[in-house]
Every structure is written in C-alpha cells, then in structure tokens.
Gaussian input, Z-matrix of N, CA and C with variables (Angstrom, degrees):
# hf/3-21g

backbone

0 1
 N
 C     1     B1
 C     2     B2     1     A1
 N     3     B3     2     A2     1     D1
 C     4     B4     3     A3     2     D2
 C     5     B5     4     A4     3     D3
 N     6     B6     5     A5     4     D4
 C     7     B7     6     A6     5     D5
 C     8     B8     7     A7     6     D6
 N     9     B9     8     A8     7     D7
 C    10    B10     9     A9     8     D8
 C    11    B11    10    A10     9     D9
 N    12    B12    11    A11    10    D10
 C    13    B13    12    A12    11    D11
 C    14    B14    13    A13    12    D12
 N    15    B15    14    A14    13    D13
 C    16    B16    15    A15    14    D14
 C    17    B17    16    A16    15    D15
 N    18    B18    17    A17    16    D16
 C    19    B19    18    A18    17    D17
 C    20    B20    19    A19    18    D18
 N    21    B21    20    A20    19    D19
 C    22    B22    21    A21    20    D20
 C    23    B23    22    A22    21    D21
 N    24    B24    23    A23    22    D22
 C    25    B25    24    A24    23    D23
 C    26    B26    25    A25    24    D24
 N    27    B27    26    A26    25    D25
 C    28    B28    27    A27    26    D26
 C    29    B29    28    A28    27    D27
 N    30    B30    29    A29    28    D28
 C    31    B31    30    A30    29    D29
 C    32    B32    31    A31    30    D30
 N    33    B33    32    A32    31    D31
 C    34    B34    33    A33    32    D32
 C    35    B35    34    A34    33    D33
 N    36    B36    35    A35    34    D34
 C    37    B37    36    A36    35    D35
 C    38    B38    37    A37    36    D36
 N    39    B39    38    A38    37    D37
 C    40    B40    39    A39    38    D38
 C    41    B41    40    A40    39    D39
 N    42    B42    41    A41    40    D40
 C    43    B43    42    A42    41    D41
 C    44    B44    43    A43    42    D42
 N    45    B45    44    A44    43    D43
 C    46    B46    45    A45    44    D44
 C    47    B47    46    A46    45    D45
 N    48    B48    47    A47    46    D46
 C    49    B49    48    A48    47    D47
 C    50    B50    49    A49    48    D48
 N    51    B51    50    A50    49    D49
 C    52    B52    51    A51    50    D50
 C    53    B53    52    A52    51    D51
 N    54    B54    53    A53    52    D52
 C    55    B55    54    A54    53    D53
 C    56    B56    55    A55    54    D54
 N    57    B57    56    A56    55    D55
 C    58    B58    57    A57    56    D56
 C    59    B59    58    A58    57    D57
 N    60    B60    59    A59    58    D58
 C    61    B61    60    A60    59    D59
 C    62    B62    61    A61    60    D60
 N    63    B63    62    A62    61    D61
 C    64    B64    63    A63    62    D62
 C    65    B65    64    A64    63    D63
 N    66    B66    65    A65    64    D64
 C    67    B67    66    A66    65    D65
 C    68    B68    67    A67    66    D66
 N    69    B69    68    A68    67    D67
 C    70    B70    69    A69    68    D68
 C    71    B71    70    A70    69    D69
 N    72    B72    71    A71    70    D70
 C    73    B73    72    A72    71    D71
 C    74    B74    73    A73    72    D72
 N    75    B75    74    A74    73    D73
 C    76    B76    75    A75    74    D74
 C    77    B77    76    A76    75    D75
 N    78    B78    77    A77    76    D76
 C    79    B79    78    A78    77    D77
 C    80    B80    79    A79    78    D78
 N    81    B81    80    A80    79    D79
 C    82    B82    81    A81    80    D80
 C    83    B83    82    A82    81    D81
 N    84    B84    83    A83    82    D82
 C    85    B85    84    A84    83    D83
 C    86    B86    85    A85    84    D84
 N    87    B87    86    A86    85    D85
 C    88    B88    87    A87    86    D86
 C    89    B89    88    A88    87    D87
 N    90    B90    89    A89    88    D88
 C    91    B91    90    A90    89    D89
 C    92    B92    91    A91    90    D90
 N    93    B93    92    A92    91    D91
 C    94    B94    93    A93    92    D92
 C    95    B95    94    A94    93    D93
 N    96    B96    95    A95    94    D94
 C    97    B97    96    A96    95    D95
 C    98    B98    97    A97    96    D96
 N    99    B99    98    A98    97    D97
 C   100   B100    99    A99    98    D98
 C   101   B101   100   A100    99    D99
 N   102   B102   101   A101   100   D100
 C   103   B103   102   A102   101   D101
 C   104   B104   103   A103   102   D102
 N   105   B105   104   A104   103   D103
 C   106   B106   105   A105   104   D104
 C   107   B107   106   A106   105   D105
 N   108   B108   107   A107   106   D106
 C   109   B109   108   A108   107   D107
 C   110   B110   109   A109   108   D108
 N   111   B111   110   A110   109   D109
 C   112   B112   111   A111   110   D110
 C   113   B113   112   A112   111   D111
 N   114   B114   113   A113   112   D112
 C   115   B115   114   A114   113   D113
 C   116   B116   115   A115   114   D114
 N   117   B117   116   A116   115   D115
 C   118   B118   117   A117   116   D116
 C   119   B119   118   A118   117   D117
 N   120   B120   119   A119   118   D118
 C   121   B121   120   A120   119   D119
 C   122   B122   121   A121   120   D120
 N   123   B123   122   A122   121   D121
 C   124   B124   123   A123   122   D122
 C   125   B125   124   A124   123   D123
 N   126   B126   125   A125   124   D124
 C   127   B127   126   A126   125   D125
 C   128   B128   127   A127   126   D126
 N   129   B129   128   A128   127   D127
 C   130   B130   129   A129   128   D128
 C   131   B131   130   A130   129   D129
 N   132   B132   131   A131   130   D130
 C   133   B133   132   A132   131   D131
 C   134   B134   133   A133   132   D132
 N   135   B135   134   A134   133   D133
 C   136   B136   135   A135   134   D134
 C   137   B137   136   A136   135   D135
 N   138   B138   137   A137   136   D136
 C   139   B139   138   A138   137   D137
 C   140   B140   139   A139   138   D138
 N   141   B141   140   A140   139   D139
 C   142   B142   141   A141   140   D140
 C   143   B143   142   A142   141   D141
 N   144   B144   143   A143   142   D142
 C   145   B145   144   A144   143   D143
 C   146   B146   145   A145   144   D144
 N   147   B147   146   A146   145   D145
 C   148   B148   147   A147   146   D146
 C   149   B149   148   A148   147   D147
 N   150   B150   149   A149   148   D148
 C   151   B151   150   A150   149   D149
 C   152   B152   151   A151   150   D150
 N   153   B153   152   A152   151   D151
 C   154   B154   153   A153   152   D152
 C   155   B155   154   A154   153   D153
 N   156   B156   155   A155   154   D154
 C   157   B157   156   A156   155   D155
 C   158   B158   157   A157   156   D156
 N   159   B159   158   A158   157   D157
 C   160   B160   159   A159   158   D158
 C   161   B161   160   A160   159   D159
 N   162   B162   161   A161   160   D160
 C   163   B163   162   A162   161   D161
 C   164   B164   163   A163   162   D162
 N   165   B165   164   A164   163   D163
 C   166   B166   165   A165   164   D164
 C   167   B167   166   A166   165   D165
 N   168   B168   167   A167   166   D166
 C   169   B169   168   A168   167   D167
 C   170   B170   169   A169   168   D168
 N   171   B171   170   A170   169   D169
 C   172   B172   171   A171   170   D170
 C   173   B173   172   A172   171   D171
 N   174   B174   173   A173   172   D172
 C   175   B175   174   A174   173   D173
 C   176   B176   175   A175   174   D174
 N   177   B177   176   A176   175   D175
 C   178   B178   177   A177   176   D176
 C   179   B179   178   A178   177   D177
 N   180   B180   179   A179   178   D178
 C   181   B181   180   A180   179   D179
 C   182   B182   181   A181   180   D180
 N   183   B183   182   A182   181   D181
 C   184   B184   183   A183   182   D182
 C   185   B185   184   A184   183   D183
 N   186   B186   185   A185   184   D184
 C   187   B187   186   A186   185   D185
 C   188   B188   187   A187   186   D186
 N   189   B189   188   A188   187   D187
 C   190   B190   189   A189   188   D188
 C   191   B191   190   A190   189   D189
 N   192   B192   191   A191   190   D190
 C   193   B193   192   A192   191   D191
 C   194   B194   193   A193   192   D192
 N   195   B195   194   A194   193   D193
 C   196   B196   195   A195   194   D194
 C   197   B197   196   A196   195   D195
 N   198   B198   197   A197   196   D196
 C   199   B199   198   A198   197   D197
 C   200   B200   199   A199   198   D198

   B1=1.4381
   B2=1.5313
   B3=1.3478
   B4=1.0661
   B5=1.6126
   B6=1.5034
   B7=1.1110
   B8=1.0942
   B9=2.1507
   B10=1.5236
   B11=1.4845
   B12=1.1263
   B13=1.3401
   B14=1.5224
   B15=1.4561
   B16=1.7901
   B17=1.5039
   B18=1.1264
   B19=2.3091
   B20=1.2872
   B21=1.8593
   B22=1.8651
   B23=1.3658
   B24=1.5470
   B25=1.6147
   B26=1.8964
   B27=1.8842
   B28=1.9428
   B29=1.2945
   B30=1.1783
   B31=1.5940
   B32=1.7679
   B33=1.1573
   B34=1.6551
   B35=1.3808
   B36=1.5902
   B37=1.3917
   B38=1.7364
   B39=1.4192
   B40=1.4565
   B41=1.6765
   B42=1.6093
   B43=1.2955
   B44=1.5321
   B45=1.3941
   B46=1.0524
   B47=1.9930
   B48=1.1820
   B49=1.4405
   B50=1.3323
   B51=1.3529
   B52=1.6661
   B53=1.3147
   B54=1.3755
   B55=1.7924
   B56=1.5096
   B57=1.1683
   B58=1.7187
   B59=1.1481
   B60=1.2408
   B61=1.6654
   B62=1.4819
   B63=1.6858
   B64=1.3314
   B65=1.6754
   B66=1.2133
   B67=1.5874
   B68=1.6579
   B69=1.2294
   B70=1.4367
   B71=1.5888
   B72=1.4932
   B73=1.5999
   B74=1.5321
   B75=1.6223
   B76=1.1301
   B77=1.4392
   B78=1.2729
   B79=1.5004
   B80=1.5001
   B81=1.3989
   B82=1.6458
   B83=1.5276
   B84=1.7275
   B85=1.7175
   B86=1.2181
   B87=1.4467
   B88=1.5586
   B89=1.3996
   B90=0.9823
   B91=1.8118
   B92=1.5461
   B93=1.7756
   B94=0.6944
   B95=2.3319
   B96=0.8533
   B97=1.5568
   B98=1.3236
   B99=1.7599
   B100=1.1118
   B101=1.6894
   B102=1.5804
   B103=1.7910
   B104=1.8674
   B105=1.1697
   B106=2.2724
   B107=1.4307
   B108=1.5230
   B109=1.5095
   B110=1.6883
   B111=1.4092
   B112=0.9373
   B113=1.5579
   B114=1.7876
   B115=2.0041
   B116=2.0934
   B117=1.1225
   B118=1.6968
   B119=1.6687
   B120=1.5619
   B121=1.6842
   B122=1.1764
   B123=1.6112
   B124=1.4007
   B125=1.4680
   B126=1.5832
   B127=1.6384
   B128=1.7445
   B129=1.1830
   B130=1.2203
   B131=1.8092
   B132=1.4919
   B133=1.2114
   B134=1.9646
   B135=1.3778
   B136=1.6341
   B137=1.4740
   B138=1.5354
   B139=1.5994
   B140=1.4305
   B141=1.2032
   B142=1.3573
   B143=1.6707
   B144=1.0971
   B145=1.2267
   B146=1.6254
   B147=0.8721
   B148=1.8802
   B149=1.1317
   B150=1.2185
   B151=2.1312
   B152=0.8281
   B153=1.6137
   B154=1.1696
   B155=1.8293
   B156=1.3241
   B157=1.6724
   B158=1.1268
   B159=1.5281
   B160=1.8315
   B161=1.4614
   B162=1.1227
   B163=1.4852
   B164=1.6831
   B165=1.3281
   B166=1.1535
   B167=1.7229
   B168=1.5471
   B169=1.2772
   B170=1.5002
   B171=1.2752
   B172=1.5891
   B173=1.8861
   B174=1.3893
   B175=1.6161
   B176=1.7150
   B177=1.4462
   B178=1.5313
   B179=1.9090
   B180=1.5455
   B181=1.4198
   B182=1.6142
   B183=1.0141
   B184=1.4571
   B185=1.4031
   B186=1.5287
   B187=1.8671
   B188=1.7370
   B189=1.3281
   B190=1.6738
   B191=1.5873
   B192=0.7768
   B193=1.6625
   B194=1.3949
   B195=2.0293
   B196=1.1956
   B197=1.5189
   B198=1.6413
   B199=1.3355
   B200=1.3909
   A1=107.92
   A2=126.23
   A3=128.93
   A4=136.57
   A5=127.77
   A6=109.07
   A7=158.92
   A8=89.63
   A9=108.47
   A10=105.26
   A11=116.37
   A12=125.33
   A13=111.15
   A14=109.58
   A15=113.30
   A16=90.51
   A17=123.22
   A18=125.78
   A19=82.99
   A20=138.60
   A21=99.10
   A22=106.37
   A23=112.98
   A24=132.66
   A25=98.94
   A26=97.05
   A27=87.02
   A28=84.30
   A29=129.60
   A30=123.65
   A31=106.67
   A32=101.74
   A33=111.54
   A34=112.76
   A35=109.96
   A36=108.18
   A37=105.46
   A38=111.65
   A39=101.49
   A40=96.48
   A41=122.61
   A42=133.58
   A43=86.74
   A44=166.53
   A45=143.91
   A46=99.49
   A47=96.78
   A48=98.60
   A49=110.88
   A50=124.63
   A51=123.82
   A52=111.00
   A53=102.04
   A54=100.63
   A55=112.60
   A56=94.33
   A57=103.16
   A58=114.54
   A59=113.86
   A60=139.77
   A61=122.03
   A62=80.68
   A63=123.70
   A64=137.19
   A65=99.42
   A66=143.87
   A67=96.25
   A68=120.01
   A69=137.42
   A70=108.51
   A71=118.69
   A72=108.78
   A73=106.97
   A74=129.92
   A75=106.43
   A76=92.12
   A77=145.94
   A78=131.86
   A79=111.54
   A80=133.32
   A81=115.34
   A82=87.59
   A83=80.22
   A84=96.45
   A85=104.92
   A86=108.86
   A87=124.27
   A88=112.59
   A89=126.30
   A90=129.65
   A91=130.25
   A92=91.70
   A93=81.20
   A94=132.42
   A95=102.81
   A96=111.28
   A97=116.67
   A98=112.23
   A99=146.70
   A100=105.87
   A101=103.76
   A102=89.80
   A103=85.84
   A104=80.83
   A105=86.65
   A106=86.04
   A107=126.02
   A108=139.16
   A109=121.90
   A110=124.44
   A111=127.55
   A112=116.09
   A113=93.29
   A114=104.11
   A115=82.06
   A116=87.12
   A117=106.01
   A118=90.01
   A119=91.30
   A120=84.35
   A121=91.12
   A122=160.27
   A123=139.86
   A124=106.05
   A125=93.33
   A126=104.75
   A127=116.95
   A128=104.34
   A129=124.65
   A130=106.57
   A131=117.76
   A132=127.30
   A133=111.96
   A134=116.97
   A135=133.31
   A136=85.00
   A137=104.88
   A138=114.98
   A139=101.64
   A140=118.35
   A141=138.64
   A142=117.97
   A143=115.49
   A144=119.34
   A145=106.80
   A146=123.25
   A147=117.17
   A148=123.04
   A149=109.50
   A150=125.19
   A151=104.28
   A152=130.54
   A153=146.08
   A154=82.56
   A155=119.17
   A156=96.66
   A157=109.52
   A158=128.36
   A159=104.18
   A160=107.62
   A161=124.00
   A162=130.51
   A163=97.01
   A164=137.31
   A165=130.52
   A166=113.48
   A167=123.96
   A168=137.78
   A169=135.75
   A170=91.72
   A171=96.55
   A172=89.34
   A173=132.76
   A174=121.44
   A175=97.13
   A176=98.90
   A177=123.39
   A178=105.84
   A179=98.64
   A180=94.96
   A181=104.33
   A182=124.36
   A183=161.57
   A184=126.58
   A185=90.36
   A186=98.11
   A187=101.26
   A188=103.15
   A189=91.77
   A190=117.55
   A191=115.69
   A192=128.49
   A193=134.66
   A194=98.82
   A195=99.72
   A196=96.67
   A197=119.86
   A198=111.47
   A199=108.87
   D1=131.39
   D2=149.77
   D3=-35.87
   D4=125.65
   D5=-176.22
   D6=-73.73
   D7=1.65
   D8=171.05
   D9=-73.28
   D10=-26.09
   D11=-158.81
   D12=-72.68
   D13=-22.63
   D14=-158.12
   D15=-63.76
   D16=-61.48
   D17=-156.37
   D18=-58.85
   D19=-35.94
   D20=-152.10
   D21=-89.34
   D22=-13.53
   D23=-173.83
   D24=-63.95
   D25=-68.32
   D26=-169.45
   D27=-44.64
   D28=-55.75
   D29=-135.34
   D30=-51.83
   D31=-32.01
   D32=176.30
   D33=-67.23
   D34=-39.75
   D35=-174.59
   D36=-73.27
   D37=-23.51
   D38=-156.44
   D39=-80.76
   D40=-31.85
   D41=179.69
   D42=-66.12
   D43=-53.87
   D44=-131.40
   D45=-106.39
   D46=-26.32
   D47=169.35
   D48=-65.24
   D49=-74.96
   D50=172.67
   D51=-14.40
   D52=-69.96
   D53=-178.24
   D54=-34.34
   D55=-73.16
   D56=-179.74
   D57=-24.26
   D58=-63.40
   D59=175.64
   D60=-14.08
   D61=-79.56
   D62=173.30
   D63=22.10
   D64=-86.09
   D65=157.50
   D66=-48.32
   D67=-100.32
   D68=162.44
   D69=2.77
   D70=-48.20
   D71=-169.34
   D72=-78.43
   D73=-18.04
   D74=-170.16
   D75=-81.72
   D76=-31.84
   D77=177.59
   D78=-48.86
   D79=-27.86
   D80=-159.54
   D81=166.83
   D82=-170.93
   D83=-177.40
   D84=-90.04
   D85=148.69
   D86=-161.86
   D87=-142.56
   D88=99.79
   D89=171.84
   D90=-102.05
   D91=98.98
   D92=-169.37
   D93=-93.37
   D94=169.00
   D95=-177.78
   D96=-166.68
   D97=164.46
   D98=-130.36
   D99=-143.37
   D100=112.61
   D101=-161.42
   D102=-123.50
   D103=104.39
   D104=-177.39
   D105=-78.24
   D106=151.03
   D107=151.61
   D108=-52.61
   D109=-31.67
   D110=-179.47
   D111=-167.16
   D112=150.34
   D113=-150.98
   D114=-69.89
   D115=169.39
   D116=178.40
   D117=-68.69
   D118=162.79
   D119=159.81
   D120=-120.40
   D121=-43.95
   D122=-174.58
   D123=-48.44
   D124=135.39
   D125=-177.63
   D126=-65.37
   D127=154.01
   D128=179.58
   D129=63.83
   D130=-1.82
   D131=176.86
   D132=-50.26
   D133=-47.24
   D134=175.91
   D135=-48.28
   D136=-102.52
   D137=177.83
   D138=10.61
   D139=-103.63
   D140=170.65
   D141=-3.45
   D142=-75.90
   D143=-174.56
   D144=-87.72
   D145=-26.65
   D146=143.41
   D147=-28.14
   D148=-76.16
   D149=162.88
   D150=-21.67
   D151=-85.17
   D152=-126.40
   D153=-79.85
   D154=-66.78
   D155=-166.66
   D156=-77.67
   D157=-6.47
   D158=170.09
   D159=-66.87
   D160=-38.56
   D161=-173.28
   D162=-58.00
   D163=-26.45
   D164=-178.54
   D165=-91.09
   D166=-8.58
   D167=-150.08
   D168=78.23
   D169=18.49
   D170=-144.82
   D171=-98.30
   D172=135.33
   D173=174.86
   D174=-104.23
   D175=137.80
   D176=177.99
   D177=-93.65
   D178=129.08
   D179=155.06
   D180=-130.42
   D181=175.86
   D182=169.11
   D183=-122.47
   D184=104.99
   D185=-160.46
   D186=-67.22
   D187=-29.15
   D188=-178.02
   D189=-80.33
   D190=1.98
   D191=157.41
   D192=-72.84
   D193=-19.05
   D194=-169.57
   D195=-115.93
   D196=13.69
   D197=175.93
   D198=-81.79

C-alpha cells in the first residue's frame, strides 16, 4: 500500500467498525478492535496504523505476533 493511502484506509476500517459496533454499545461495554493477519513489513508502517486507530479507540492486534 502506498503511504498516502495508509490514514484514509484505517480510517475506513475504523468507520466500518463503529457501524458494526453501533447497536452493541447501548447493551454494555464494548471494545472495540481490529485483528490484521499480518504485521506490515515496511518500516515504521505498524507504528503508523497503530496511531491512527488508537487515536480513534479502536485496539490493534496482529495475528502473526500471537503465533
């Protein structure tokens, strides 16, 4: 992916999570997160898209991190 491209992409994911969400928060507490299959390999790329959805609330994992 291009690196202009990384902020408008989470930004899509984080708007498509909310939705999801949505509904769900007036029942209870709800946390939400974002589990990508695998860390970026361009550097400082993680960093990056970490930021951008903590700044939204959103917690990031990386499934290949957790093998």
């Amino acid at each position: 992916m291009k690196s202009h491209r990384v902020r408008p992409n989470a930004l899509r994911h984080v708007r498509q999570l909310w939705r999801y969400i949505e509904a769900e928060l007036k029942e209870g507490d709800v946390l939400p997160a974002v589990i990508y299959p695998r860390t970026p390999k361009t550097p400082g790329r993680k960093k990056q898209i970490e930021e951008i959805l903590h700044e939204m609330g959103i917690q990031v994992v990386w499934r290949d991190e957790q093998d």
